[in-house]
C-alpha positions in Angstrom: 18.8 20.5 -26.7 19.3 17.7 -24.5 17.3 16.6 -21.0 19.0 15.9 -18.8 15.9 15.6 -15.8 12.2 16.0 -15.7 10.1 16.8 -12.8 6.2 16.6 -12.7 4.4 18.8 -10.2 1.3 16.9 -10.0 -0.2 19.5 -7.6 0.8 23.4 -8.3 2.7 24.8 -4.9 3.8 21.1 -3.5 7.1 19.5 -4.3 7.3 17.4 -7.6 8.5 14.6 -8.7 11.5 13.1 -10.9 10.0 11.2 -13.3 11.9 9.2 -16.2 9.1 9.7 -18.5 5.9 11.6 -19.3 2.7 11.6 -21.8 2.3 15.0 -23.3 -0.9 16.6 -24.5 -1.8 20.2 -25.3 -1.4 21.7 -21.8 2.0 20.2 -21.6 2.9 17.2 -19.2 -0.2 15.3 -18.6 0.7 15.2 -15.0 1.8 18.6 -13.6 0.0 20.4 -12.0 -3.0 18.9 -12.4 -4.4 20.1 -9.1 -4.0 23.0 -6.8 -4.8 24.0 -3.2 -7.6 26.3 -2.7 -9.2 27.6 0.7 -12.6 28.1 1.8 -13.5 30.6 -0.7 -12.0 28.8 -3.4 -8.7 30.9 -3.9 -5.5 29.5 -4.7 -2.8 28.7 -1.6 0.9 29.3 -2.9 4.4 28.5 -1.4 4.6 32.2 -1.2 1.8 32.6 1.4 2.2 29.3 3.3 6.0 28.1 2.8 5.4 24.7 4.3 3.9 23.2 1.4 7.4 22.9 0.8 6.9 19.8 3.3 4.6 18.1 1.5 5.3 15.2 -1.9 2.6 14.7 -3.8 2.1 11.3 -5.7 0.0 10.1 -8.3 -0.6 6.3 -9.2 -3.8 5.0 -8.9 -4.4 7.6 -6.3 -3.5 10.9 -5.5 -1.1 10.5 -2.3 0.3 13.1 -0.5 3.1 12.6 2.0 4.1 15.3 4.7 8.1 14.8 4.8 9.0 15.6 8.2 6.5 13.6 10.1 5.9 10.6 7.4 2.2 10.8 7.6 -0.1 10.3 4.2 -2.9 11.1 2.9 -4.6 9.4 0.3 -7.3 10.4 -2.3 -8.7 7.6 -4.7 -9.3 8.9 -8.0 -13.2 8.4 -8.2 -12.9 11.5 -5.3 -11.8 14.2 -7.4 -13.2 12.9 -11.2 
């Protein structure tokens, strides 16, 4: 078996990313899907009930940024936010 691309979804229902490389542990890409989308109550928001997360590119450095793709605008979330 051969790969020939590899995509991290760092946050489950947004768009991932190509990535050359990845660390794997025991829940499989360190990176994907790492996070997730939850309303008010806590319950999880899919493509399938909102398919404009579709819109969004999630990406993960020393921050979690998350870019809207038709109208360019970010949003950033350091990582001491969400640790």
């Amino acid at each position: 078996m051969m790969v020939t691309s590899l995509f991290e979804y760092p946050v489950k229902g947004l768009l991932g990313n190509r990535v050359c490389c990845a660390t794997v542990n025991r829940r499989g890409l360190a990176m994907d899907r790492r996070w997730m989308l939850v309303d008010q109550e806590g319950v999880f928001l899919s493509q399938q009930q909102l398919p404009k997360l579709t819109q969004f590119l999630p990406e993960f450095q020393d921050q979690l940024t998350i870019q809207h793709l038709t109208t360019g605008e970010t949003h950033s979330i350091l990582k001491t936010e969400f640790t």
